[in-house]
C-alpha positions in Angstrom: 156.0 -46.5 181.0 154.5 -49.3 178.8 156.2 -48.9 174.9 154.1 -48.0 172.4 153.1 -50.4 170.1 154.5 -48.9 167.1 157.6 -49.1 168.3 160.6 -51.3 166.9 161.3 -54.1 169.3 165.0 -53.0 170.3 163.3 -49.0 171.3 162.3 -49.1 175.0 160.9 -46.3 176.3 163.6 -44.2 178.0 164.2 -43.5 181.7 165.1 -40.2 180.8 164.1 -38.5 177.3 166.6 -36.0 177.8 170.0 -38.0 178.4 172.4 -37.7 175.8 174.0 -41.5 175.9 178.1 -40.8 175.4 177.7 -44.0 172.6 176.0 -41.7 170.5 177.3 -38.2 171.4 180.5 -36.5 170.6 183.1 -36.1 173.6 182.0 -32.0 174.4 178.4 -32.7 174.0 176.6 -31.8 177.1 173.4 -30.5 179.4 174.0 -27.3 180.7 171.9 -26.2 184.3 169.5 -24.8 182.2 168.8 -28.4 179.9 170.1 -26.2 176.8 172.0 -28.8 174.7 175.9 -27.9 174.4 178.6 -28.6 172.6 182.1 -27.6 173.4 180.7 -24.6 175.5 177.9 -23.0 172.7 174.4 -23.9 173.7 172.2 -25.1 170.4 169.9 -21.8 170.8 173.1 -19.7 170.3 174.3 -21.8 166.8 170.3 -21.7 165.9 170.4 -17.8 166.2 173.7 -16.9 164.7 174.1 -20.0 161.7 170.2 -20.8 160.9 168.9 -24.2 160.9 169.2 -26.9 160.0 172.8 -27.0 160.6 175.5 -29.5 160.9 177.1 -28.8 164.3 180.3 -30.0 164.5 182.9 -31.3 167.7 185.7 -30.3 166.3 188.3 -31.5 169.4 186.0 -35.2 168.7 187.3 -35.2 165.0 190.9 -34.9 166.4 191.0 -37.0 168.8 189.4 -39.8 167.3 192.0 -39.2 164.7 195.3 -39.5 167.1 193.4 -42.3 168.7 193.5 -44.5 165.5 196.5 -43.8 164.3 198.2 -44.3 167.6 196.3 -47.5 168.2 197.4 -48.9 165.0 201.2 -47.6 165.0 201.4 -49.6 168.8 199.7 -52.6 167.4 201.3 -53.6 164.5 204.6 -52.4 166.2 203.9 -55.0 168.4 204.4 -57.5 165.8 207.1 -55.9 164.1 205.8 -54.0 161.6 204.1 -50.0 160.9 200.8 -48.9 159.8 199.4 -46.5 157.8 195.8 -45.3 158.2 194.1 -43.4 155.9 190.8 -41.0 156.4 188.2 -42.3 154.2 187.6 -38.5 152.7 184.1 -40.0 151.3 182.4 -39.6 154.7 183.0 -36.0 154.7 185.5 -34.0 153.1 186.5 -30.1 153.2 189.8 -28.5 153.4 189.4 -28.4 157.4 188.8 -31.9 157.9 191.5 -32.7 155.4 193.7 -30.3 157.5 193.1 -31.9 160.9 193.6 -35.2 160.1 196.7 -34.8 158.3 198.0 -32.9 161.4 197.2 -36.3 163.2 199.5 -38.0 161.1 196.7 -40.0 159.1 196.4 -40.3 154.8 194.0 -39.3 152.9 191.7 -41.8 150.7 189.9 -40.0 148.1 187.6 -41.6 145.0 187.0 -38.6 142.7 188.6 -35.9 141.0 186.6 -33.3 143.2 187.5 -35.2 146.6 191.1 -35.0 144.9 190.8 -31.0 144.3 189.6 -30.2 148.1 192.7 -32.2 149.4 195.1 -30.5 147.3 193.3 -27.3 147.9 193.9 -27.8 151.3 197.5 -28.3 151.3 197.8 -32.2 151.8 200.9 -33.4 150.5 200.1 -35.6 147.3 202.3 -38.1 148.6 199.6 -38.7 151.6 196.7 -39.4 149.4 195.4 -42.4 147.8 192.6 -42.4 145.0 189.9 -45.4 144.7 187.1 -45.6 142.5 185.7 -48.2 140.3 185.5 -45.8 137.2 188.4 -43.2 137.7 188.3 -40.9 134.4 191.7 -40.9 131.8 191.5 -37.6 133.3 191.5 -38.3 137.2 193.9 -41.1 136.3 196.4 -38.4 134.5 195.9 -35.4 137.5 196.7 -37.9 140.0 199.8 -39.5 138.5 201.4 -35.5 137.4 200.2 -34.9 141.4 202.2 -37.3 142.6 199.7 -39.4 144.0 200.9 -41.4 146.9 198.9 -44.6 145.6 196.3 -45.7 143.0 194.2 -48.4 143.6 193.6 -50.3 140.5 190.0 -51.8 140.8 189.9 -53.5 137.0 191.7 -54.8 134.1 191.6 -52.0 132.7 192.9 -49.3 134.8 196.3 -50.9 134.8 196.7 -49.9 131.2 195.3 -46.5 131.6 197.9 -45.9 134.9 200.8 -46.9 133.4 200.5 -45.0 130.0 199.7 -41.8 132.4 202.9 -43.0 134.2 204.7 -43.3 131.4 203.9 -39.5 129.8 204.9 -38.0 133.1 208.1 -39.7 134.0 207.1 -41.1 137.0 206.9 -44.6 138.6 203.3 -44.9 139.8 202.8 -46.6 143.1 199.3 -49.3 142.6 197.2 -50.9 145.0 195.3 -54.0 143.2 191.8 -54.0 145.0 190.4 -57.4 145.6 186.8 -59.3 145.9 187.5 -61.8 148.2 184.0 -63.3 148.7 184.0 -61.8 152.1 180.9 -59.5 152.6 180.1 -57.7 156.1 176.8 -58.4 158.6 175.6 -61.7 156.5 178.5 -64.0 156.7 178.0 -64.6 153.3 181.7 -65.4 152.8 180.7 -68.8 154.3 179.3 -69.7 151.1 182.4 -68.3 149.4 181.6 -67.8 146.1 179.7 -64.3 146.0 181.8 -62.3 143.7 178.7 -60.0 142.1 179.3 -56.4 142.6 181.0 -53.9 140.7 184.4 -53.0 143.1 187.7 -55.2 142.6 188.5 -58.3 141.2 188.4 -61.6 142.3 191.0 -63.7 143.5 191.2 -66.4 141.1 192.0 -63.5 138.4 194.6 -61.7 141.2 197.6 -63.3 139.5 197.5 -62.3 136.4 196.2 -58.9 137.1 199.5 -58.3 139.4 201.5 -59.7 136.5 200.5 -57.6 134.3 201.1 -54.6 136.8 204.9 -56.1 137.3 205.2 -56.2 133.3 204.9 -52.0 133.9 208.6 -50.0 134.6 205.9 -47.2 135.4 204.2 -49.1 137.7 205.4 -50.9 141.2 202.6 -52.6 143.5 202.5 -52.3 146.7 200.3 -54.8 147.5 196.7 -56.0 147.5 193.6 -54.1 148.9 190.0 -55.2 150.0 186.8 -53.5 152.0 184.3 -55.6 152.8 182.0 -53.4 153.7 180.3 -50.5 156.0 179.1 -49.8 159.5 180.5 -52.9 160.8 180.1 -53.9 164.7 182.2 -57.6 164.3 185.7 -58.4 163.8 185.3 -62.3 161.9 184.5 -60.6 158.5 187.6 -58.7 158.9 189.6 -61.6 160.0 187.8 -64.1 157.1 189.2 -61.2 154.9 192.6 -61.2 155.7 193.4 -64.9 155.6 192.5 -65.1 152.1 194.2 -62.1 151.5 197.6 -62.8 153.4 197.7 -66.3 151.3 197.5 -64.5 148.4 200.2 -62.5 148.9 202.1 -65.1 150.0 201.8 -66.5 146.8 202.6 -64.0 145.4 205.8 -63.3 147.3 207.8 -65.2 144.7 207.1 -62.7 141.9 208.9 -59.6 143.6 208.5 -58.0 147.0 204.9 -56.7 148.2 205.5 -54.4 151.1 201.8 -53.7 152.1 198.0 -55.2 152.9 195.5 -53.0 152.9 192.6 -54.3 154.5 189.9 -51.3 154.1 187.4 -49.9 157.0 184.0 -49.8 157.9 184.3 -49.5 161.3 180.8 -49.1 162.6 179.3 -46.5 165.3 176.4 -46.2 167.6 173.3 -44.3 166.0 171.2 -45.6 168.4 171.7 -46.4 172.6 171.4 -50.0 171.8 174.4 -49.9 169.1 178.0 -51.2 170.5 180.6 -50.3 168.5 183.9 -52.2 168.8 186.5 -49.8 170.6 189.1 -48.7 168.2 192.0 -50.1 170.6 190.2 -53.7 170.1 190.0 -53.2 166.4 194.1 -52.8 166.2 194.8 -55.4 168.5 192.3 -58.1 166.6 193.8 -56.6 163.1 197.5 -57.0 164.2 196.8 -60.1 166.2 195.2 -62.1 162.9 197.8 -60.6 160.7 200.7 -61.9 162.8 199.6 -65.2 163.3 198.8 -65.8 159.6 202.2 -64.5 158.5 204.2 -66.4 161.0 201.5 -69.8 159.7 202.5 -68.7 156.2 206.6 -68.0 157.1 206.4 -64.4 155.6 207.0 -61.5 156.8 204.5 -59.2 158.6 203.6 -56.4 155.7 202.8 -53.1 156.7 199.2 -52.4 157.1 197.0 -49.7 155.7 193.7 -49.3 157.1 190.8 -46.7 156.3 188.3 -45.7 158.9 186.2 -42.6 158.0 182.7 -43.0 159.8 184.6 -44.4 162.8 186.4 -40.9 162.9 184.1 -37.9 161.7 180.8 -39.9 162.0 180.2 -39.3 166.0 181.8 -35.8 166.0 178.4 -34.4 164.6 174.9 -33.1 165.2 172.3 -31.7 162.8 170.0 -29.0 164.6 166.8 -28.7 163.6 163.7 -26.3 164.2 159.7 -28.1 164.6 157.5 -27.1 162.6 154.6 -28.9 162.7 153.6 -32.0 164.9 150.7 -34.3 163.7 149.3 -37.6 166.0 148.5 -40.1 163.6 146.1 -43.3 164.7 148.1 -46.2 163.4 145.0 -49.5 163.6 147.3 -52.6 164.5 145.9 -56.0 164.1 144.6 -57.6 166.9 145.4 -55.0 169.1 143.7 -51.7 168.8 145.2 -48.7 167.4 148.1 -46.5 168.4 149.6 -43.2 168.0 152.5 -42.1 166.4 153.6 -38.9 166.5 155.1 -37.1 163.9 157.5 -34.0 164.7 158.3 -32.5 161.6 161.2 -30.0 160.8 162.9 -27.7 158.6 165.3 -30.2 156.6 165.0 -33.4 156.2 166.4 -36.3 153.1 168.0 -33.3 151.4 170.1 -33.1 154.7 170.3 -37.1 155.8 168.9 -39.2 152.9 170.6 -42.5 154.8 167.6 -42.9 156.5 165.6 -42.9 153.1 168.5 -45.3 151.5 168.5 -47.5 153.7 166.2 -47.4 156.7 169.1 -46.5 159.3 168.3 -46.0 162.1 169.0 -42.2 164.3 168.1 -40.9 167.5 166.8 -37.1 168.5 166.7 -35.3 171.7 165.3 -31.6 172.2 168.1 -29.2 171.7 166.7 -26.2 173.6 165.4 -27.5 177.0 164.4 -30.5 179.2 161.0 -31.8 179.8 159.4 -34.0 182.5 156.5 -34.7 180.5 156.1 -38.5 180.0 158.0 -39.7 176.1 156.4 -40.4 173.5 156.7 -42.2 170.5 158.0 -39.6 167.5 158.9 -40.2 164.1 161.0 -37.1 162.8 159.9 -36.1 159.4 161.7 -33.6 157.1 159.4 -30.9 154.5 160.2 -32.6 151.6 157.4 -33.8 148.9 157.9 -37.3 149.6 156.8 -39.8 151.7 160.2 -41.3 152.7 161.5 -37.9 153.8 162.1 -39.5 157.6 164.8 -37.9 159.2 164.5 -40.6 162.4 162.0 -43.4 162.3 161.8 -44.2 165.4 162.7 -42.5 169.1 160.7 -41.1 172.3 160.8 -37.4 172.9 158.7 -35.6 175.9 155.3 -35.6 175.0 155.2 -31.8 175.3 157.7 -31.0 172.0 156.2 -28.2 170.4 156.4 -25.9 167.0 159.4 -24.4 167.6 161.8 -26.5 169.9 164.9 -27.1 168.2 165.2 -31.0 167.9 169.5 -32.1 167.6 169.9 -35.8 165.7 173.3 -37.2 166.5 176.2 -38.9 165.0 175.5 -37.1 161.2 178.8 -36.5 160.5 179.5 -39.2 158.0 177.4 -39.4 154.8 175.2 -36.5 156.3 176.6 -33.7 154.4 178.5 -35.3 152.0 175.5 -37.2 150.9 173.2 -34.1 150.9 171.3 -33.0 147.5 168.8 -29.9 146.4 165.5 -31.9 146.3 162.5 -29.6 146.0 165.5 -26.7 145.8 166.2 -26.7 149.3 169.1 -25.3 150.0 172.5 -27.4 151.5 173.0 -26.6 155.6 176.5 -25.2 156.8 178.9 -27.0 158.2 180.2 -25.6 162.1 183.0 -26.3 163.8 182.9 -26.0 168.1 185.8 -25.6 169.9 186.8 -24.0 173.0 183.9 -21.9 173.4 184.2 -20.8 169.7 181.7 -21.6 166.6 182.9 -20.9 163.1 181.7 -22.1 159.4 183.9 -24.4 157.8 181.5 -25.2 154.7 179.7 -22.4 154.0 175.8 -23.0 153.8 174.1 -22.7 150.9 171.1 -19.8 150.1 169.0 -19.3 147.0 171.0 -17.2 145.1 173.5 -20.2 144.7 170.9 -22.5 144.1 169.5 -20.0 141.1 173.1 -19.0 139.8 173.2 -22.6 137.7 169.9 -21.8 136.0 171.1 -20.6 132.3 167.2 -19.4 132.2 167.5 -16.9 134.7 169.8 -13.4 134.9 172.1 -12.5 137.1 169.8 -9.4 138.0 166.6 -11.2 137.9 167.7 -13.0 141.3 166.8 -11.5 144.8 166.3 -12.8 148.0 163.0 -13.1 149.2 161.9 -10.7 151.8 163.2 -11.8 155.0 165.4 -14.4 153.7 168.3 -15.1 155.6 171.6 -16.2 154.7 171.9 -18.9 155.8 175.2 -20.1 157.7 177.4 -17.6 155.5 178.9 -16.0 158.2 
């Protein structure tokens, strides 16, 4: 089959529109006999019936495993080289009291960076002690809950919070343990830290202003830093960032070393994952051997001793676990004219979510792929750009993948590896209504985030009373159960 035209260079057309590649798909997702897509033994039409779509289906075995993976990767690594690790789940990818839950029981932290990512971790029963709270603008208040939570770590991110953590320190008796996050210059995908002297965004400090900053911190009986903290970035598929990263980190603390003990580097995440079948993501034993590897040899260059080292993966963990199910609507072939070379058709598959769902696509033109959820099809692909029902021309669910030519109103359409930033990025545009959140495991389907339906959506408006709402005739609700 020749590509079409409209294509992006990296999409070939497919040898087989129906393959699920195990890059992009969680652990239990399979093909059953009949072609219905499954996951962890409950076929997509069976979730579609009993939950409503669009729905986040979840792996839930995927999340924990990916889980004990890391931390066991990182706990052999760095004891390799004489030290421990801590790894934290970067709760900002998705967070509920389930998740928060399962990866506690796999020994990991928790990194939270709001008050209300805070509450659902506490709600859930997570040991204070295990969390850390980021955030470039934590509220007197978040600073204060935190600190009389007993907070395992703060991670200062300005001048200022140092101040506002030790006075909160200070009222509740307690010794506050601080992280001082970083701008090292080092920036993720462009090599930019080559230039070293890109220090224009709004998270950390720089270096040159590190020493006094940690200081200041020491001057603090309430206060007692652990150490310095960076994150360079997101979805990343090399390890030289990283490694850029942690030589100018490990020679600041080496510096300094001679003000007081520093017993942990936290070098951040954004581990990437495959979206696409032409993604390769580094394999999360790899990552902890180039992280210990770097760290080792720059301690023993410097002559200190190997910290311990936090890390804080959260896509890497919850992002391939995930699938949002979708039902078509409407399908429309568009005659795109190309210069030079004739026109081409797109084809656009449009179904019952959409950015209010997965706005990353809107954000920042990722990249997904789609495969039909309810059967298999030897009709020849072709090109399909998934389009959500929202009043707005960016509302593309996936720009760009081959489905059978023969996808039709009413085939249920599954886009993979949504489980980072899919619902905890979601929104009410045009008042639709937030999907559930499922959880498959052994044969077994239940809600873990309860979907939204239009009563909730209504209950906010002052304007309206309680007994003016009712559901519409017909109107399900949605992923309740």
């Amino acid at each position: 089959m020749t590509a079409n035209p409209l294509a992006p260079a990296w999409l070939l057309p497919p040898a087989d529109a129906n393959e699920l590649p195990a890059t992009v798909w969680s652990q239990n997702s399979t093909r059953a006999a009949s072609g219905m897509l499954e996951v962890a033994g409950v076929s997509a039409s069976t979730l579609a019936a009993e939950f409503g779509t669009p729905l986040y289906v979840m792996d839930e075995a995927d999340v924990r495993v990916r889980a004990a993976e890391v931390r066991a990767c990182f706990d052999r690594e760095f004891g390799r080289v004489g030290s421990a690790a801590k790894v934290y789940y970067a709760g900002k990818a998705f967070l509920c009291t389930e998740i928060a839950r399962w990866v506690t029981e796999a020994g990991l932290y928790i990194d939270v960076c709001s008050g209300g990512e805070l509450a659902v971790a506490l709600a859930a029963g997570v040991d204070p002690a295990r969390l850390g709270l980021h955030g470039n603008n934590k509220s007197r208040a978040e600073i204060d809950r935190a600190v009389r939570e007993g907070v395992g770590v703060i991670v200062i991110d300005s001048l200022i919070e140092i101040e506002r953590i030790a006075d909160a320190a200070a009222r509740h008796s307690r010794v506050q343990p601080v992280r001082l996050r970083l701008n090292s210059g080092v920036h993720a995908h462009t090599h930019e830290y080559l230039a070293t002297a890109r220090e224009d965004q709004k998270f950390g400090i720089t270096l040159a202003d590190a020493p006094d900053a940690v200081a200041r911190i020491r001057f603090h009986d309430s206060l007692r830093f652990l150490g310095l903290h960076s994150h360079i970035g997101s979805q990343i598929f090399e390890s030289d960032g990283f490694v850029e990263s942690a030589k100018r980190l490990l020679a600041l603390h080496a510096e300094l070393l001679s003000g007081g003990p520093i017993p942990e580097l936290n070098l951040g995440g954004g581990f990437g994952i495959a979206y696409t079948s032409v993604d390769t993501a580094l394999p999360m034993p790899e990552i902890a051997a180039r992280f210990a590897d770097i760290v080792a040899s720059e301690c023993a260059r410097l002559g200190i001793p190997v910290p311990v080292v936090a890390v804080e993966p959260g896509r890497s963990i919850v992002g391939p676990s995930t699938f949002t199910l979708y039902q078509v609507g409407t399908i429309k072939d568009v005659e795109v004219t190309l210069p030079h070379l004739g026109t081409a058709i797109r084809k656009y598959v449009s179904v019952d979510g959409g950015m209010s769902d997965n706005i990353r696509t809107a954000l920042y033109a990722a990249d997904y792929s789609v495969r039909l959820a309810n059967r298999v099809s030897t009709v020849q692909p072709a090109l399909v750009r998934v389009a959500g029902k929202h009043c707005e021309s960016g509302d593309i669910v996936v720009l760009a993948d081959y489905l059978p030519g023969d996808v039709a109103p009413g085939d249920l359409l599954a886009v993979p590896a949504t489980g980072a930033y899919g619902w905890a990025m979601a929104n009410n545009y045009n008042y639709l209504a937030r999907p559930a959140v499922v959880a498959v495991r052994d044969g077994v389907a239940r809600v873990i985030v309860r979907g939204e339906t239009e009563a909730d959506l209504l209950s906010r408006d002052a304007g309206i009373r309680p007994d003016d709402v009712t559901a519409p005739t017909g109107a399900t609700e949605q992923g309740a159960r």
